[in-house]
C-alpha positions, 0 to 999 in steps of 0.5 A: 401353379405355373410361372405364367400365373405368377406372372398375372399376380404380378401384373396386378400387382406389380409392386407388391411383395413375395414372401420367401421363406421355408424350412431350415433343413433343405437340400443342398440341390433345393437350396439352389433352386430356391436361390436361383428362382429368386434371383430369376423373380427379381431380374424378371419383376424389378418392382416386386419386394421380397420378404423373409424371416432371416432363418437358416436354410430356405430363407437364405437361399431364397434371401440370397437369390434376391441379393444378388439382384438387388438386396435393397428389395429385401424386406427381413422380419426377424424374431428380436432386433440383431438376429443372425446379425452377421447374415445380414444383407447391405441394403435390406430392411429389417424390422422385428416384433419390437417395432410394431405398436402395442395394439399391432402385436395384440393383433399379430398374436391373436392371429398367431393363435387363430392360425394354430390354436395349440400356440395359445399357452406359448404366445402368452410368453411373449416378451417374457424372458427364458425359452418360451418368450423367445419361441412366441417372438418366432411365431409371431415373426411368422404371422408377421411376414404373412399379415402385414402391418404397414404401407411399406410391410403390406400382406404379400401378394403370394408365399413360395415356400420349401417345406417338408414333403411328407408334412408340409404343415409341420414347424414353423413352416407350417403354421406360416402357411397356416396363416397364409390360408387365413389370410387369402395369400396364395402358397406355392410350394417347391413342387411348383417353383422349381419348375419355374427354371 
């Protein structure tokens, strides 16, 4: 994957959205890059959206990037509503589980559960307090990010992810990509981006 071909996705869609997002643990080195080839993204593409999940790590290296462009193109989805609150950006969007309608959810769990079928017990725990609602609100966050569910929150046009080189498809992470693969969303992982500057 090349920047040259990234740039064809764009100019098919030149509003369309990137998902940002990856590991927690990351590298300082890769943090960097990550900041650095979003903010190249967005000064290079002034239409494009961004979206992430709010986490530590990739996602705010990425996040960070963008920022410093331009904030107000951030699309956040976060696990509950207040999530890392003190990260926020000024100017972002943020949205959570919590604002899709009963009938969005059920689909975003469903497709949670085809993604990765060994969840299935967990996603039931879904808005049920404890430990096990609050893993089932990250993993539906995930397949939010990919799966879209509005004009404004559209299924992105590609993901860059930052993952585990030795098992890129572990985590959370990995059932992201998962999703991705699912849903047709070309995955670009930092085996490629990082080339990109």
């Amino acid at each position: 994957m090349t920047l040259n071909t990234f740039d064809q996705w764009v100019q098919a869609s030149p509003d369309g959205v990137v998902l940002l997002e990856g590991r927690r643990d990351i590298p300082a080195d890769a943090a960097l890059k990550a900041t650095q080839v979003a903010a190249l993204l967005a000064s290079r593409y002034l239409q494009l959206r961004f979206r992430s999940g709010n986490a530590e790590g990739a996602d705010a290296a990425f996040s960070d990037g963008v920022a410093q462009v331009d904030s107000q193109r951030l699309q956040i989805i976060t696990p509950y509503p207040g999530h890392r609150k003190s990260a926020q950006y000024p100017g972002a969007t943020y949205v959570s589980p919590e604002d899709l309608s009963d009938e969005q959810k059920r689909s975003m769990m469903e497709l949670t559960v085809t993604a990765t079928p060994r969840n299935a017990g967990l996603v039931k725990q879904a808005d049920k307090p404890g430990r096990a609602g609050a893993k089932a609100a990250y993993l539906i966050r995930d397949t939010m990010k990919v799966a879209g569910f509005s004009d404004e929150f559209p299924k992105p046009i590609c993901a860059l992810f930052y993952v585990d080189p030795t098992d890129p498809m572990a985590g959370g992470t990995g059932h992201t990509v998962r999703v991705c693969e699912q849903a047709g969303i070309p995955a670009v992982f930092q085996d490629a981006w990082a080339l990109w500057i």
